[in-house]
C-alpha positions, 0 to 999 in steps of 0.5 A: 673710293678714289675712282668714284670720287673722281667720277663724281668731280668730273661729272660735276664739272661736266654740269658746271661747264653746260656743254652742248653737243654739237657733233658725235659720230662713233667708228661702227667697223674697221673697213670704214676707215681711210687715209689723207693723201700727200703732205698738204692732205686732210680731212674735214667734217661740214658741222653745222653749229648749235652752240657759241663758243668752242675755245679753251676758255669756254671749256669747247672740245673736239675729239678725233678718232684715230687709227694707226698713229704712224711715225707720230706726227703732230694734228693740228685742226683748223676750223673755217666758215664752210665753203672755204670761209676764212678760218674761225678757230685752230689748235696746232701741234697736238701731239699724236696719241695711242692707235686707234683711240680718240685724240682731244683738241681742248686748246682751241683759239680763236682767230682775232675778230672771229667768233661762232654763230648758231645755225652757221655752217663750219669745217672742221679740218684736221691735218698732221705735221712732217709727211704723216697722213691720218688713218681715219675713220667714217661712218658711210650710214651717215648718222649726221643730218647736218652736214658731211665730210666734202664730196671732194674727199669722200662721195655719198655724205659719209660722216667723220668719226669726231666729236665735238662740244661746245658751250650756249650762251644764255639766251631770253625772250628776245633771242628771236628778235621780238618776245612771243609772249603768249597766245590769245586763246588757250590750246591754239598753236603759234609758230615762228617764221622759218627765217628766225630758226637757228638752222639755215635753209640747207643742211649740206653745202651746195656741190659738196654736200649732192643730196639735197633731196636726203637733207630736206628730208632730215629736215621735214622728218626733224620739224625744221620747216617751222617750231610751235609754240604752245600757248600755255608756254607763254614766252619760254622758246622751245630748243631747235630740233637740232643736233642734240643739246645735253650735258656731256661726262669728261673722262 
């Protein structure tokens, strides 16, 4: 009775909270798995962004799987403007955890003056305290469309075996910059121009993201070239389609 009531209290929190999902790539196989390299080495993830805020107060997390836990050295993450952009957010000295099991950062802050934009890419770096390295994992069949972890780190688009959660602010009519309204002619399509989409014109960072051939791909087979919007929807705006947007349980 105890523990339904607690999933019941955490799911209903979970609702409370409207977080977004912006990032999930789960370990597969324990061979897709590595290590950072000397004192200053670490390892990132390029997340391409669908929600406005990832702080503490919001209720924002980033989750990261790790292997061997080591002589238990704290993590710490850093969370910059991709293509080595000054740092947006960070949480420090997180306490290492058990092996293999995923470690949460839910005491992120952000920097003065900083804040998030939707469709803007960011890196999500995570390093460790003293001479520990992390024990990684990555998934080489790159589930993420919308980025990679860096071609300097590892080739081929590999993603980080991460999540990441944040929050949407409300947005209306007005959210695109003029309100749609509705078509003139029931059953007609309109569509909005590309540059008002929350998504940017590539999905990987140009020079360390290479297949952009793979990315326009991902994203003519997601719709991002244009979004419809049916005429009978008057000024509602349909989701970008994204990573997706859903309401996540808290364990």
């Amino acid at each position: 009775m105890g523990n339904r009531m607690l999933s019941v209290l955490a799911c209903t929190s979970a609702v409370a909270l409207g977080l977004t999902q912006a990032y999930k790539v789960e370990p597969a196989q324990q061979s897709w798995s590595g290590w950072t390299e000397g004192e200053d080495g670490y390892v990132s993830q390029i997340v391409t962004a669908n929600f406005d805020e990832l702080d503490s107060v919001s209720g924002g997390y980033v989750q990261l799987f790790t292997g061997l836990r080591g002589a238990g050295g704290n993590y710490n993450l850093e969370i910059l403007e991709a293509g080595d952009g000054p740092t947006v957010a960070r949480e420090d000295n997180r306490p290492a955890g058990l092996n293999h099991a995923w470690l949460t950062f839910d005491r992120i802050k952000m920097e003065t003056g900083q804040s998030f934009t939707k469709g803007k890419q960011y890196e999500f770096r995570f390093t460790r305290s003293g001479a520990d390295s992390i024990n990684y994992y990555y998934r080489g069949d790159n589930p993420y469309a919308y980025g990679c972890i860096p071609n300097d780190i590892l080739p081929n688009n590999f993603d980080l075996c991460m999540m990441c959660y944040g929050v949407m602010d409300p947005v209306d009519s007005t959210y695109w910059g003029f309100n749609i309204g509705p078509m003139p002619s029931a059953g007609r399509m309109g569509t909005l121009p590309v540059d008002v989409l929350p998504m940017p014109a590539q999905c990987c960072l140009p020079g360390r993201c290479a297949d952009d051939a793979g990315c326009r791909s991902a994203r003519a087979e997601a719709g991002l070239e244009q979004v419809t919007v049916p005429s009978n929807q008057g000024s509602r705006v349909p989701g970008f389609k994204g990573p997706s947007v859903k309401v996540v349980k808290l364990d």
